[in-house]
PLY file of the C-alpha trace (Angstrom):
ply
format ascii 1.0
element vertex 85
property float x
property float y
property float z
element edge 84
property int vertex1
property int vertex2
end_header
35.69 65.72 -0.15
34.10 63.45 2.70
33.50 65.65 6.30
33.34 64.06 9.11
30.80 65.25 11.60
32.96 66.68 15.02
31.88 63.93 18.01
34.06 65.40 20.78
31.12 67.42 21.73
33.32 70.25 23.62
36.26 67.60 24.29
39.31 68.39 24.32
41.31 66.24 21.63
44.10 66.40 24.24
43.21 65.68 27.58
44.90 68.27 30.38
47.35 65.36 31.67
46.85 62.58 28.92
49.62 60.52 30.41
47.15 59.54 33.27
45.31 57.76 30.95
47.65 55.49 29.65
49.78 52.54 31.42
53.46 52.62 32.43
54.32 51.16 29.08
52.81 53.60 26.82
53.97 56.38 28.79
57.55 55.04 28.42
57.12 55.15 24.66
55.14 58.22 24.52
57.71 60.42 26.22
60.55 58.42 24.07
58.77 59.53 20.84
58.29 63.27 22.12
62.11 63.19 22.12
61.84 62.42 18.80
59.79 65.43 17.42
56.53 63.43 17.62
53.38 64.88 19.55
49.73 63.55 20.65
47.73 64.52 18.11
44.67 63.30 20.42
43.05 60.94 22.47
40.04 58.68 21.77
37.87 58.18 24.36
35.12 56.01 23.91
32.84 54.85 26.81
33.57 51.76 28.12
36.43 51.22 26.07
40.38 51.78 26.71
41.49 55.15 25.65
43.91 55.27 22.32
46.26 57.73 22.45
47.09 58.71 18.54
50.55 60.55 17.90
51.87 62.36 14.93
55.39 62.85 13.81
56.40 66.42 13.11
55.59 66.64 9.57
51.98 65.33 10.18
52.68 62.56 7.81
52.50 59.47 10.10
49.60 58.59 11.98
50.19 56.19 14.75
48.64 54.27 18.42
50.72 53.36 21.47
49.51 50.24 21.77
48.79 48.57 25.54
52.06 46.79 25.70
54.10 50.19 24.53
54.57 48.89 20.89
54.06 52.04 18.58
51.97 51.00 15.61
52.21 53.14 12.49
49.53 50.80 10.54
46.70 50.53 13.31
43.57 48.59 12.35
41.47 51.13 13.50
39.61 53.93 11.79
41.30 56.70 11.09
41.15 60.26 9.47
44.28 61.97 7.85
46.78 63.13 9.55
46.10 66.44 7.29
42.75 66.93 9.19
0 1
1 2
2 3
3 4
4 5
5 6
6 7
7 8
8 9
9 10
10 11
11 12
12 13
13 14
14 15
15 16
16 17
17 18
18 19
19 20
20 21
21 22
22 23
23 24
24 25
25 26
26 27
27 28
28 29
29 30
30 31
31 32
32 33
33 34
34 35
35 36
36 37
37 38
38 39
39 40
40 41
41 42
42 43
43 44
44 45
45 46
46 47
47 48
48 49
49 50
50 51
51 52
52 53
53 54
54 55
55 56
56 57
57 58
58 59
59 60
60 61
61 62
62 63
63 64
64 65
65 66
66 67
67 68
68 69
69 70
70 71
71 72
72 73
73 74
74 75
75 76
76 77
77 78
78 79
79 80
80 81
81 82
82 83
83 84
């Protein structure tokens, strides 16, 4: 069993309003695939890079990003844990 070391350092996975941090776009298919059953599961926020928002479908099987131009990927090319964790 690999564990990962926690790096939010007493961030919240889910920001308080995490639509202001993405474009008009994203927020379009964000709020499309909350109609849907699927949820934020949480927001990376790196410094000095774009924020990723990363949802979930209901069953916590699918991991996916809204990407920039409000395309939902399922297979991102960017590290990530299970959707189990």
């Amino acid at each position: 069993m690999v564990v990962h070391d926690e790096k939010r350092k007493g961030v919240k996975p889910v920001p308080d309003d995490p639509l202001a941090y993405l474009n008009e776009a994203q927020i379009f298919t964000c709020l499309r695939m909350q109609q849907d059953g699927w949820y934020i599961k949480f927001m990376r926020r790196k410094p000095f890079e774009r924020p990723v928002c990363v949802m979930t479908d209901e069953s916590e099987t699918t991991l996916a990003i809204i990407e920039a131009n409000g395309f939902l990927n399922k297979k991102p090319d960017i590290p990530l844990r299970s959707a189990g964790n």
